[in-house]
Structure formats: structure tokens, C-alpha cells
PAVEX-345558 format. One record per residue: residue number from 1; chain; residue in one letter; x, y, z of N, C-alpha, C, CB in turn. Coordinates in Angstrom, 1 decimal, padded with zeros to 4 digits. Glycine has a CB too. Layout:
N
<NUM 'A' 'A' <X Y Z> <X Y Z> <X Y Z> <X Y Z>>
...
***
This chain:
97
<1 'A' 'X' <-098.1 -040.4 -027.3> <-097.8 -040.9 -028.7> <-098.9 -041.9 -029.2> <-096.4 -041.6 -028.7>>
<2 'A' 'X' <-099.2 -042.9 -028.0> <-100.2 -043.6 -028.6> <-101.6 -042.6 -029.3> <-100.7 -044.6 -027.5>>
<3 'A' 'X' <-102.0 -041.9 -027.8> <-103.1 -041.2 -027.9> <-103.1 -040.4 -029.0> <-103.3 -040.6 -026.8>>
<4 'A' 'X' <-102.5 -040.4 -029.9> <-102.2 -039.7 -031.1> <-102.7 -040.4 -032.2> <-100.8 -039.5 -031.3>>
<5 'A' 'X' <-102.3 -041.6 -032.4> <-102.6 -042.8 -033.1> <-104.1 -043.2 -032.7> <-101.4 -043.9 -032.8>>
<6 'A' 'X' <-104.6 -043.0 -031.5> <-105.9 -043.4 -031.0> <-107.0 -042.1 -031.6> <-105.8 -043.6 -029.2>>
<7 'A' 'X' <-106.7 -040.7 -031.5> <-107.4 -039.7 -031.6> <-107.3 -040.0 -033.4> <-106.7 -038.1 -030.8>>
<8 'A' 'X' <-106.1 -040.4 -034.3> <-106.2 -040.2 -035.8> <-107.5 -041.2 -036.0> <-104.7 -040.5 -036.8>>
<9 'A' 'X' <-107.6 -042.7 -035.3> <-108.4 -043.4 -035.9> <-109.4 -042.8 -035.4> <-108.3 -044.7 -035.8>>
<10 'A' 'X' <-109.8 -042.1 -034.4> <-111.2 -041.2 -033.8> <-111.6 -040.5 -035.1> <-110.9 -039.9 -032.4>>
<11 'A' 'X' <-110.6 -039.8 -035.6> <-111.1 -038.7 -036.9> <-111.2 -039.4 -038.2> <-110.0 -037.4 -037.2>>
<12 'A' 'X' <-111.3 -040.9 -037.8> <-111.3 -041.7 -039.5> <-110.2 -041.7 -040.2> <-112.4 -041.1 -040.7>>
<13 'A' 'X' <-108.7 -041.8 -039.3> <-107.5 -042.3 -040.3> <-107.7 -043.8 -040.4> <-105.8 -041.9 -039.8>>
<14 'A' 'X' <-107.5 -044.3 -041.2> <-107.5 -045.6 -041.3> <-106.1 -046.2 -041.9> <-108.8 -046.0 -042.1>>
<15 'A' 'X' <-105.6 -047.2 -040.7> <-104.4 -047.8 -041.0> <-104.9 -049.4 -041.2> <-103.2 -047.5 -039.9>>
<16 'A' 'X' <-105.7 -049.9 -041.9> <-106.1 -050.8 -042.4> <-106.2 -052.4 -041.7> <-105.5 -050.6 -043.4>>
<17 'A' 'X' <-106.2 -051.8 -040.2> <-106.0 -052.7 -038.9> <-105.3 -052.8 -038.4> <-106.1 -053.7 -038.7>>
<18 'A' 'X' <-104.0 -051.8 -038.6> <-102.8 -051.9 -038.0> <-102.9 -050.8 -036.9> <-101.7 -051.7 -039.0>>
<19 'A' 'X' <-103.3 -050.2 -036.4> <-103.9 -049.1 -035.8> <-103.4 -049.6 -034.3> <-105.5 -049.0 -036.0>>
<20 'A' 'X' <-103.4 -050.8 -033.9> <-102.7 -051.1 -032.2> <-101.2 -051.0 -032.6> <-103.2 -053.0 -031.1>>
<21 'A' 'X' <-101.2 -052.2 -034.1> <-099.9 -052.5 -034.2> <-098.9 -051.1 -033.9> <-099.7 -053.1 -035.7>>
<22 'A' 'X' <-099.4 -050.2 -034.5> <-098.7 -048.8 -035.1> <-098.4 -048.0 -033.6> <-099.9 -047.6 -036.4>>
<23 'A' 'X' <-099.5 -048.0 -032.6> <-099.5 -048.0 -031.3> <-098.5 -048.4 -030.6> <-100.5 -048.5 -031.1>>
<24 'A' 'X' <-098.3 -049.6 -030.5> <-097.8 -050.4 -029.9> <-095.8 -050.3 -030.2> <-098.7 -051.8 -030.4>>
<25 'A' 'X' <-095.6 -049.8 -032.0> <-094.5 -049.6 -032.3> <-094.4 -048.4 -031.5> <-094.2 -049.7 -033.7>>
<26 'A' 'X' <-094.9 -047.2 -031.6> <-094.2 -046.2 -031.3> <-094.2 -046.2 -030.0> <-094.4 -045.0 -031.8>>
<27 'A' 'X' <-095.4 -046.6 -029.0> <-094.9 -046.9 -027.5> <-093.7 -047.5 -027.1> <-095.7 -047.7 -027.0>>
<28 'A' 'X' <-093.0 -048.6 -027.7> <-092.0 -049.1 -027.5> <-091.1 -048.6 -027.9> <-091.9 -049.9 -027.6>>
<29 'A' 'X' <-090.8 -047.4 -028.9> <-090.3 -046.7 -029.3> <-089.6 -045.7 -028.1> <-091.2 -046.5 -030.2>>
<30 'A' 'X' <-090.9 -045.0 -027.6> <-091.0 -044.2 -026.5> <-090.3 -044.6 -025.2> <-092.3 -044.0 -026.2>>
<31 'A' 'X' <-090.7 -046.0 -025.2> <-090.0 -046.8 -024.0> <-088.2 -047.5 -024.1> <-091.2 -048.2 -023.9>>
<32 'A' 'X' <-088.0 -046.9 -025.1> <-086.5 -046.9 -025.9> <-085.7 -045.7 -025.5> <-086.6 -046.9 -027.6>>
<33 'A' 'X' <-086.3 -044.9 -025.7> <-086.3 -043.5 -025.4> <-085.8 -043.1 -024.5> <-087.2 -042.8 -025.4>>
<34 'A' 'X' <-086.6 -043.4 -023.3> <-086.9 -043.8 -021.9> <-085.8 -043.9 -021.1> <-087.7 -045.0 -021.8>>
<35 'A' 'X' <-085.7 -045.6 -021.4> <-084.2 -046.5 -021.0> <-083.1 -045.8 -021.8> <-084.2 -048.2 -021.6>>
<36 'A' 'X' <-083.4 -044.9 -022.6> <-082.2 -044.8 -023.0> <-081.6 -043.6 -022.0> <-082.4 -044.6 -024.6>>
<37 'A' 'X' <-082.5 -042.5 -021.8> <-082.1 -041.4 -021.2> <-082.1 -042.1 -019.6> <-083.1 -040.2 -021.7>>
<38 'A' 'X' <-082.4 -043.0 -019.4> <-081.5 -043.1 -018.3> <-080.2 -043.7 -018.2> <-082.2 -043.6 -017.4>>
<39 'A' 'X' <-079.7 -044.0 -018.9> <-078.4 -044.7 -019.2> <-077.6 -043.2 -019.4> <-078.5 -045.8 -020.7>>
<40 'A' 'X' <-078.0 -042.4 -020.1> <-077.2 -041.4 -020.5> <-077.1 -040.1 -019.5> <-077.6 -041.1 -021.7>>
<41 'A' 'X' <-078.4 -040.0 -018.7> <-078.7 -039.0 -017.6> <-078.9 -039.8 -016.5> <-080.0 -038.1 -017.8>>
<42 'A' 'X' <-077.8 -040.5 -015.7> <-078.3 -041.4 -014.4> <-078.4 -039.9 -013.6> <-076.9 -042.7 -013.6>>
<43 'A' 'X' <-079.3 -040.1 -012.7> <-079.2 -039.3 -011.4> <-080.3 -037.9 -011.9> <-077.4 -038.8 -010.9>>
<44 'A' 'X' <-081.7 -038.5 -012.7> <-082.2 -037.5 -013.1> <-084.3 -038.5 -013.1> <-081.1 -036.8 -014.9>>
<45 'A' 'X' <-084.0 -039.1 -012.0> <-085.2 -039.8 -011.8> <-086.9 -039.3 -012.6> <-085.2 -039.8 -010.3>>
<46 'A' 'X' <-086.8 -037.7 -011.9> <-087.8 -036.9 -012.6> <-088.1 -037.1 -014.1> <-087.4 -035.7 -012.5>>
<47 'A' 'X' <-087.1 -037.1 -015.2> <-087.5 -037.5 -016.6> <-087.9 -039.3 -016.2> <-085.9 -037.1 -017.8>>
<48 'A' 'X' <-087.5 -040.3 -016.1> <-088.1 -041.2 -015.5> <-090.0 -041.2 -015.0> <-087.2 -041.2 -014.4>>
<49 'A' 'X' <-089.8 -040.2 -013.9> <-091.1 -040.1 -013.6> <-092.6 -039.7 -014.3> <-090.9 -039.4 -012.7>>
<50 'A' 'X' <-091.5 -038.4 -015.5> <-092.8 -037.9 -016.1> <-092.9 -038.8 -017.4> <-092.8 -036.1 -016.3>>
<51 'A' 'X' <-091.9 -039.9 -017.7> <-092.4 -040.0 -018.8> <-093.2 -041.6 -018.3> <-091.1 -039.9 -020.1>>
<52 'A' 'X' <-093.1 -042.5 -017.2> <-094.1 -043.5 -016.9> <-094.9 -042.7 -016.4> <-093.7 -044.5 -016.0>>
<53 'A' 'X' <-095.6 -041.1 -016.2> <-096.9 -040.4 -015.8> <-097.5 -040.8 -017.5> <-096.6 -038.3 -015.2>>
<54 'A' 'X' <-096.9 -040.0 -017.9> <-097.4 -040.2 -019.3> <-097.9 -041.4 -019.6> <-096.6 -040.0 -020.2>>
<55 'A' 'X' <-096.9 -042.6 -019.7> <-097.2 -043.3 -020.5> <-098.2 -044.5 -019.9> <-096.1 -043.5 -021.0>>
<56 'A' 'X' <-098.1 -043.9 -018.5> <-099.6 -044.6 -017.4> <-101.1 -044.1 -018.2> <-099.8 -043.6 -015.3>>
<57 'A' 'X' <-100.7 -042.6 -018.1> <-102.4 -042.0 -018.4> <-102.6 -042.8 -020.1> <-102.6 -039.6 -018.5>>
<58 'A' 'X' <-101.7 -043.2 -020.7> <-102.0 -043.9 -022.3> <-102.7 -044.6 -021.6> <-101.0 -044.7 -023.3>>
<59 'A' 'X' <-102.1 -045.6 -020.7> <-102.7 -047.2 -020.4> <-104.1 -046.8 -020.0> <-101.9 -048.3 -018.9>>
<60 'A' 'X' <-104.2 -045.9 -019.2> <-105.6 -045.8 -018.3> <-106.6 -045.5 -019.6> <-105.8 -044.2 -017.0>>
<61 'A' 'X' <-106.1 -044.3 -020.4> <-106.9 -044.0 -021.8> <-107.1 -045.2 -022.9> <-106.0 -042.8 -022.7>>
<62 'A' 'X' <-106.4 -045.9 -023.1> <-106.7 -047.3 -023.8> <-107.6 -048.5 -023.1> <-105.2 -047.9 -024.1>>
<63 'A' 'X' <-107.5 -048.4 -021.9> <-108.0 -049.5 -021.3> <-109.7 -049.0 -021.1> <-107.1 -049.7 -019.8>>
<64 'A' 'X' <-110.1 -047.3 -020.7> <-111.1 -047.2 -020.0> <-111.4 -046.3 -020.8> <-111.1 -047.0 -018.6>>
<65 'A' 'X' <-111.2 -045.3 -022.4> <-111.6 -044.7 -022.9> <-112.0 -045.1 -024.8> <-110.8 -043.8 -022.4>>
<66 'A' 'X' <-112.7 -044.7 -025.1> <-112.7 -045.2 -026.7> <-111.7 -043.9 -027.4> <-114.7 -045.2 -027.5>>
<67 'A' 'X' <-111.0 -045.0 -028.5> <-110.8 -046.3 -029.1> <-110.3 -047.2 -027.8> <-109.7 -046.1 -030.5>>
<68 'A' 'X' <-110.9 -047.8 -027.3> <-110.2 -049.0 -026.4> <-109.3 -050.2 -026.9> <-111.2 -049.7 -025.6>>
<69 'A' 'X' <-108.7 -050.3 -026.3> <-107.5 -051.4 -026.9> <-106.6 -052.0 -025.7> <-106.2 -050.5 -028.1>>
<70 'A' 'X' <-107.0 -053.4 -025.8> <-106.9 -054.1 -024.5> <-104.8 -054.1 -025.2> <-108.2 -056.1 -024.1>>
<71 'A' 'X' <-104.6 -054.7 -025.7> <-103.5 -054.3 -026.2> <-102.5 -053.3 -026.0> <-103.8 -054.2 -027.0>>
<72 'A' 'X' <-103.3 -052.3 -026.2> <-102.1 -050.9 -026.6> <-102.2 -050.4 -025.1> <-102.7 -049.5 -028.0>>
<73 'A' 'X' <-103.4 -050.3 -024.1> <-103.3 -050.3 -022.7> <-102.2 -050.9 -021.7> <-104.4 -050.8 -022.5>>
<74 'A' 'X' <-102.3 -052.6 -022.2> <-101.3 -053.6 -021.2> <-100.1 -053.0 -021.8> <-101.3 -055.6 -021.4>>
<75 'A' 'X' <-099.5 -053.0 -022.5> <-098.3 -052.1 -023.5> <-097.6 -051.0 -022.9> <-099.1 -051.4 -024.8>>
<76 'A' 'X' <-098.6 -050.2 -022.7> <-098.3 -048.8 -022.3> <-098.1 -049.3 -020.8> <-099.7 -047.5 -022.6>>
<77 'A' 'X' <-098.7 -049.6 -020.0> <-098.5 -049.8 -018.4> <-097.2 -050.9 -018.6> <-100.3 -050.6 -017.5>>
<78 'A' 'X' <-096.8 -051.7 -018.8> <-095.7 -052.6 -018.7> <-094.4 -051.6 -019.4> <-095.9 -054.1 -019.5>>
<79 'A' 'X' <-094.6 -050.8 -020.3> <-093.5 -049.8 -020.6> <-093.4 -048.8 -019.9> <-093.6 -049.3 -021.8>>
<80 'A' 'X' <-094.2 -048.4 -019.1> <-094.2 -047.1 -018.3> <-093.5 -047.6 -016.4> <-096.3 -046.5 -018.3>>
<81 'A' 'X' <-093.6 -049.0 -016.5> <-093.0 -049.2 -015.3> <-091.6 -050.0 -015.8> <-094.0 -049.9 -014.3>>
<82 'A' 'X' <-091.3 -050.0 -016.9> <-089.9 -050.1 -017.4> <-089.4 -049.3 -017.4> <-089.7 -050.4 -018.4>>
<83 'A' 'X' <-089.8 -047.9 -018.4> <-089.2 -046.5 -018.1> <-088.9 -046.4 -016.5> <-090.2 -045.2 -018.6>>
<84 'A' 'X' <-089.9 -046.7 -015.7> <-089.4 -046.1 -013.8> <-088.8 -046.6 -013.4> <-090.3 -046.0 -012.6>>
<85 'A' 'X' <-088.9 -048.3 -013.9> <-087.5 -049.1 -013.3> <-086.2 -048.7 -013.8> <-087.6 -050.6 -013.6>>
<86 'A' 'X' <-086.3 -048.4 -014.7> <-084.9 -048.4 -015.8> <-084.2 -047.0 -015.0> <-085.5 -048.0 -018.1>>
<87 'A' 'X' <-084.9 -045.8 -014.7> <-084.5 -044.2 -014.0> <-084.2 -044.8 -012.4> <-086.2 -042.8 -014.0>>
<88 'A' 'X' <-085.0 -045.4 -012.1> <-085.1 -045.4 -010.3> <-083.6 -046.5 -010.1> <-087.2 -046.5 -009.6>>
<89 'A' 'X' <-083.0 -047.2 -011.1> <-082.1 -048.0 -011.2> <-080.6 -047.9 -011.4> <-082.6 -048.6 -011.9>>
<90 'A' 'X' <-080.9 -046.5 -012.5> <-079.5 -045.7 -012.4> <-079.7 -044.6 -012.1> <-078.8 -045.4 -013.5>>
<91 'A' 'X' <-080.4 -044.2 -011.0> <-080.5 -043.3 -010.2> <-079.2 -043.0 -008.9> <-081.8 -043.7 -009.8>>
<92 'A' 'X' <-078.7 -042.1 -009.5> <-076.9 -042.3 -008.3> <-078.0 -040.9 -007.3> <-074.2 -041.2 -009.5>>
<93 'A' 'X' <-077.7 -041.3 -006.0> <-078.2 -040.4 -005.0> <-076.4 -040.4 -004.4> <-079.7 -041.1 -003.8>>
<94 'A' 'X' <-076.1 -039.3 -003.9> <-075.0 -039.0 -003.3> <-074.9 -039.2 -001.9> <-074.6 -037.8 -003.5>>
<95 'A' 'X' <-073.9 -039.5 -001.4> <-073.5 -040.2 -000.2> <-073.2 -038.6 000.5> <-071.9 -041.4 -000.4>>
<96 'A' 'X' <-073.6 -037.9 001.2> <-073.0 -036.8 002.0> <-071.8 -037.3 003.1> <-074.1 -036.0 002.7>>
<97 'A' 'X' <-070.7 -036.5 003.2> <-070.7 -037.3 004.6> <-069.4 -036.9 005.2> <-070.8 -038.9 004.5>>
***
């Protein structure tokens, strides 16, 4: 989602410096999302997993790629291990026995 917002200002959208801000909304947006589907899907870690994959490779892409954005990087990596905590937390594993 970010990387979306990062590739429009690549092609000259211009959001008039709001460009992390806008970043930053829909990441947390994403990270709403996230927490949310693990509240509603406990015991489904995998959605958990792929969406802090994702929202890691933002951080790595913001931090180490242009448009860089120290900002929208730290953002993405503290939301992406919210999403894992949030899955890995209502994660029900069954008792066999």
C-alpha cells in the first residue's frame, strides 16, 4: 500500500508534501486490518504472517530504496510486528489428547 503511494510520487503525483503523511495513513490503515482479522480469524497465524512479510519488505523499500522515507520505513516495520503480534496472540493451537 505504501509502495503504491511511493511509486505515484516516482511518476510525479504530487500530494503537496503529504506524500509520508498519506503513507503512513494507509499503513496504519493496513495495520487495522491486520489486528482486526485476527480478532475475527483466531487460529489462522499465516494471514498474520503474510501480511507482516509484506509490510516488512515496505520498511526495507522505504528505508533502503528511493523515494526513501525514514518515516514511512520505521512505520511500516513497527506495524508489521504488530500485525505478527496481534495473529501469534490469538493464535488457538489445539490441545490433542
Amino acid at each position: 500500500m505504501a509502495n503504491i503511494t511511493a511509486a505515484a510520487v516516482g511518476t510525479g503525483v504530487r500530494l503537496g508534501g503529504a506524500e509520508p503523511v498519506v503513507a503512513v495513513v494507509v499503513l496504519l490503515v493496513a495495520g487495522g486490518i491486520g489486528v482486526l482479522l485476527a480478532r475475527v480469524m483466531p487460529g489462522q497465524p499465516a494471514i498474520g504472517v503474510a501480511m507482516a512479510w509484506g509490510l516488512a519488505w515496505i520498511a526495507v523499500g522505504r528505508l533502503l530504496v528511493q523515494p526513501q522515507s525514514l518515516l514511512v520505513g520505521v512505520v511500516a516495520a513497527v506495524v508489521a510486528a504488530g500485525v505478527l503480534a496481534a495473529h501469534v496472540l490469538r493464535a488457538r493451537v489445539p490441545v490433542s489428547g
